[in-house]
C-alpha positions, 0 to 999 in steps of 0.5 A: 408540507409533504414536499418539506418532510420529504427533503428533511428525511432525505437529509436526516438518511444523507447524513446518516449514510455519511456518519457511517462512511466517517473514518471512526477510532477506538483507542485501548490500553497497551498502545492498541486501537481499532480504526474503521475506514470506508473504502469505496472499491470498484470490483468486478465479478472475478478475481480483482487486484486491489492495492491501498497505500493508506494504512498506518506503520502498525498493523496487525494484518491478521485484524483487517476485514473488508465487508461489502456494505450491500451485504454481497459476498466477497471472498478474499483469496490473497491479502498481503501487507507491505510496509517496508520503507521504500528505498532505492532497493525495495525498488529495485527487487520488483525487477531482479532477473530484469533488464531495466532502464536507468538514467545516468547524469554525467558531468557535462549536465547531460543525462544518458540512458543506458539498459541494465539487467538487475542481478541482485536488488541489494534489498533485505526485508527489515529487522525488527528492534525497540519496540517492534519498530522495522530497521532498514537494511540493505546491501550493495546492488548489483547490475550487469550493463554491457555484459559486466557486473557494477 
C-alpha cells in the first residue's frame, strides 16, 4: 500500500511540475495579452548567447522576463529584439564590408561560384504604418566582384 501512494505522489507532483511548464494566455481589452512559455535553456556560468526564434510579431520588448525556475540568479546584460521580415537584404547587412560567396545560375543549367565584397546590403529597418503593423522597405544592393561594383 505504501509502494502505491508512492507512485500516485510521484504522478500528482509530475503533472504538476508539467502544469507549470504549459505555455499559458492571458487576454485584455485594447489587443493586449500576456503569454507565459517555459523555455528550457543550457547556460553556463558566464556570459552566454541565447537566440530564440519563437516569439510573436507584437512584442513589447520592455514586457519580457526570463527567471530561473531553481531560483539562481540570472542577470541580463544585453536583450535584443529582432523582428524584421527576412529577405534577401535583411540577409545581406549581417555581412556588409564582407566578401562572401554567391551561387550564380547561368543559362546552360549550370551553376558557378564566384566571391563578392557586400558594399551596401540595400537593407533599410521597417517603417511603421495602420496599426503599428512593420512595412518592408529596401533598396538595390550593391556588391563589388572583380574590383567592379554590381
Amino acid at each position: 500500500m505504501l509502494i502505491v501512494l508512492s507512485f500516485c505522489a510521484l504522478g500528482v507532483a509530475e503533472e504538476k511540475a508539467a502544469e507549470e511548464n504549459a505555455p499559458a494566455l492571458t487576454i485584455y481589452n485594447q489587443d493586449f495579452f500576456v503569454a507565459r512559455e517555459h523555455l528550457p535553456l543550457e547556460l553556463t556560468s558566464g556570459i552566454n548567447h541565447v537566440n530564440y526564434a519563437g516569439v510573436t510579431a507584437h512584442l513589447e520588448p520592455d514586457s519580457v522576463i526570463l527567471r530561473d525556475p531553481g531560483g539562481r540568479a540570472l542577470q541580463i546584460l544585453e536583450q535584443n529584439y529582432r523582428n524584421d521580415p527576412i529577405s534577401q537584404e535583411l540577409l545581406l547587412s549581417f555581412y556588409e564590408g564582407k566578401t562572401i560567396e554567391f551561387v550564380i545560375g547561368r543559362n546552360t543549367g549550370k551553376e558557378e561560384i564566384i566571391k563578392g565584397k557586400i558594399i551596401r546590403s540595400g537593407y533599410i529597418p521597417s517603417s511603421y504604418y495602420a496599426q503599428n503593423y512593420q512595412q518592408p522597405v529596401s533598396t538595390q544592393p550593391i556588391i563589388e566582384v572583380d574590383g567592379v561594383l554590381r
